[in-house]
Every structure is written in C-alpha cells, then in structure tokens.
N, C-alpha and C positions, 0 to 999 in steps of 0.2 A: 527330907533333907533339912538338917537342920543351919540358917548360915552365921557366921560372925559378921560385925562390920566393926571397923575404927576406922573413926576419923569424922565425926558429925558438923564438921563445918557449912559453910554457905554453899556445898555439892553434896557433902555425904548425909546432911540431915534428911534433904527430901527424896535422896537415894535411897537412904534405910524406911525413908516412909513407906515408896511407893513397894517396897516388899513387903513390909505389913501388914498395907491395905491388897495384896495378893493373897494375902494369906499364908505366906511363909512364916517358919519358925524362924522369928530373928533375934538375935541376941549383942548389944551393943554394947560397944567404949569407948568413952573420951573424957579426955582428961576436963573437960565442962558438964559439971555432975545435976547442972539444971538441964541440961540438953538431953543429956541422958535418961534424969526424972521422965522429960514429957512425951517423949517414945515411950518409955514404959507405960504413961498413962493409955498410950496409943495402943499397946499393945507386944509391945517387944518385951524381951526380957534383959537386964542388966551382967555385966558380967566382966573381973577383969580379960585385960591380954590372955591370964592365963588361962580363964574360964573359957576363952572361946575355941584357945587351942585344944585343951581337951577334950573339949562338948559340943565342937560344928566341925559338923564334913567341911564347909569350905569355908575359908577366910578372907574377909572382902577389905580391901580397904585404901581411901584418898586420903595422902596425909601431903603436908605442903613441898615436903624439897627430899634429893634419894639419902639425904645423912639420918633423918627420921623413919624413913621406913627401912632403914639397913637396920637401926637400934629397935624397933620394933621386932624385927623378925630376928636378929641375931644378938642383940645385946642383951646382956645380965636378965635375966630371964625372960626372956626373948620369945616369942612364938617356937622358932625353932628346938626349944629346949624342952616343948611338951606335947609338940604336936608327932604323929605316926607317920609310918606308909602308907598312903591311899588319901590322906589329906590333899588340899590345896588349895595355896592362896592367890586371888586375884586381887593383881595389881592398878588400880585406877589410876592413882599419883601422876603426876606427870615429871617422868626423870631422864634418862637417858637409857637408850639401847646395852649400852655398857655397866649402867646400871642392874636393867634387869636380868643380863644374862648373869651375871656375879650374884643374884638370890637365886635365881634359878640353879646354877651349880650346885652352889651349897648346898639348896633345900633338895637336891635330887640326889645328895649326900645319904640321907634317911628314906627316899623314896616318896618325898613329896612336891610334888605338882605345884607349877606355876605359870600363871598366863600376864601378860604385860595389858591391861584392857584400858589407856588412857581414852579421856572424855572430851566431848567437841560441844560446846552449847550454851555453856557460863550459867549460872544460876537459871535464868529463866527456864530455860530446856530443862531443868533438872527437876523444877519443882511444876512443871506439866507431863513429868517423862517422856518426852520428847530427845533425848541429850541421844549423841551418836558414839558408839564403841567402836577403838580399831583395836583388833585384837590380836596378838603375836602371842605363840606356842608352838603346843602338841593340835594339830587338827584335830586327833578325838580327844584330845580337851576341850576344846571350843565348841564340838557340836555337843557335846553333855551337857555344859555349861552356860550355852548362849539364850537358851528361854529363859535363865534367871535374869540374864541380864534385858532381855525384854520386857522384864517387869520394869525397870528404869529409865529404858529409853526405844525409841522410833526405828534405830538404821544399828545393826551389831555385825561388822565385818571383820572376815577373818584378813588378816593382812599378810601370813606366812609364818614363818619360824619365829621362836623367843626373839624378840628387838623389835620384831618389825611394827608392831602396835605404836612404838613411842617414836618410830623413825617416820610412822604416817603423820603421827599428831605433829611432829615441829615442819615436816614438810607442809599442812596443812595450818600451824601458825603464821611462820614464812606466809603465805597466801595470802594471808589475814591481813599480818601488819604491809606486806607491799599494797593492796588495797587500800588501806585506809591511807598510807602514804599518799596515794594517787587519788583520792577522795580529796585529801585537805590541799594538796595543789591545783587542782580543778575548781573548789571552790576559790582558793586566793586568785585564780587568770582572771576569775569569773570578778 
C-alpha cells in the first residue's frame, strides 16, 4: 500500500514519520519545501497533490481549518480531479461533522472512500505515537485501515457513521476546556 500524506505541520510531520519508520511507502506534501526535504532524507518520497492522487491507495491528511481541506480535495486541481474508484482519503483535520459528510458525498461521487479520523494528544502524543483516533465512516473502512493508523498512535476508535469521528473530538475538547476551566478556579479558591 502505498500512502499520501499533507499537511506536515506540528501533528502531520511526526505522523508521516512514524509511517516511515514502519516501513511504509510514504509519499509527502506541503507547502514547506524544507519539511518536506527532511522526510525525504528519512525516507519518504516527495510528490505534489497531484502526485499523491494518482500514485497512493490512500490519502492522508491534517490541514488547519475545513476551507483548506475542501480546496485541497475539491478545488482547481483538487485531489478529486485525479484520484479513482477504490481510493481513499483520511481525514485527520479537525472540522465539523457537516464538514466531512460534504467531502464524503462528493468523493463517493467517483467512488471514493472517506473516513473523518480527527486526533486527540497535541504534539507530544504525536511525536511518541501515542496520539488517539476517533474515527467515523464505513466500518469496513476502518477496520482495512486502522493498522495504518496504529502506526501513529496508542487508542484507534471506531466512533460510527461519516461525522461521528469529529462529533467525538469536540465532545472530547468540551471535556478538556471544562477541565481546565475548573483547574484555574480551584487553583485561584486555593
């Protein structure tokens, strides 16, 4: 299997690492062409959008907000524009439910596959692979797919239908920030 990734920022660099160091065929992008350089030194291979649409079974990728990864898969030469039937791309991004079912339509336009797999763990988790997936789809998507995503992290749950992955993560931010809310009150009684 050969995978795509974009998005090599401060989650997707040691994402695409710890696939490397599994020994996967990885093939990267982003628009930071030294980031790019040192996975290739690593091991991966270089390659645009378009390269990865034509030449990887799946396409991975965490990009910051869902207006980028809508133009990444849909606009002016878009992933959608050269990828086939039987492709699929996983989504890490953290966007909305409503987000990913509207790629997911689309792309099942041409007969390709998409899972919504946002991430729980912030840098640290990512660059020990430790980071946790909640993943919304097709159930035999996810179990195809979910050993690659063990290469990147500890805990890879199936959450339910397309939406439900990014309906886990904000329910699970919620959690987060009321926490820490109740942390910095506890310390100011204190």
């Amino acid at each position: 299997m050969k995978v795509g990734f974009i998005g090599l920022g401060i989650m997707g660099r040691p994402m695409a690492e710890h696939m490397v160091k599994a020994g996967l065929d990885v093939m990267v992008s982003d628009l930071n062409e030294k980031i790019v350089a040192e996975l290739v030194a690593e091991g991966a291979t270089a390659g645009s959008n378009k390269d990865l649409a034509e030449q990887c079974d799946v396409v991975e990728m965490i990009l910051p907000n869902a207006s980028i990864v809508k133009n990444v898969i849909f606009g002016e030469g878009g992933l959608m524009d050269y990828m086939k039937a039987g492709q699929i791309v996983v989504d890490h991004s953290s966007v909305t439910a409503n987000d990913s079912r509207e790629c997911y339509e689309k792309l099942q336009e041409k007969g390709i596959g998409f899972l919504d797999a946002p991430v729980s763990g912030g840098e640290p988790k990512a660059v020990d692979a430790t980071l946790s997936f909640m993943v919304g789809g097709k159930e035999a998507l996810f179990r195809q797919y979910a050993p690659l995503l063990k290469t990147m992290g500890r805990t890879v749950t199936y959450c339910g239908p397309l939406g439900a992955g990014n309906t886990v993560k904000l329910a699970n931010q919620m959690i987060v920030a009321a926490n820490i809310a109740a942390a910095a009150e506890g310390l100011m009684l204190a």
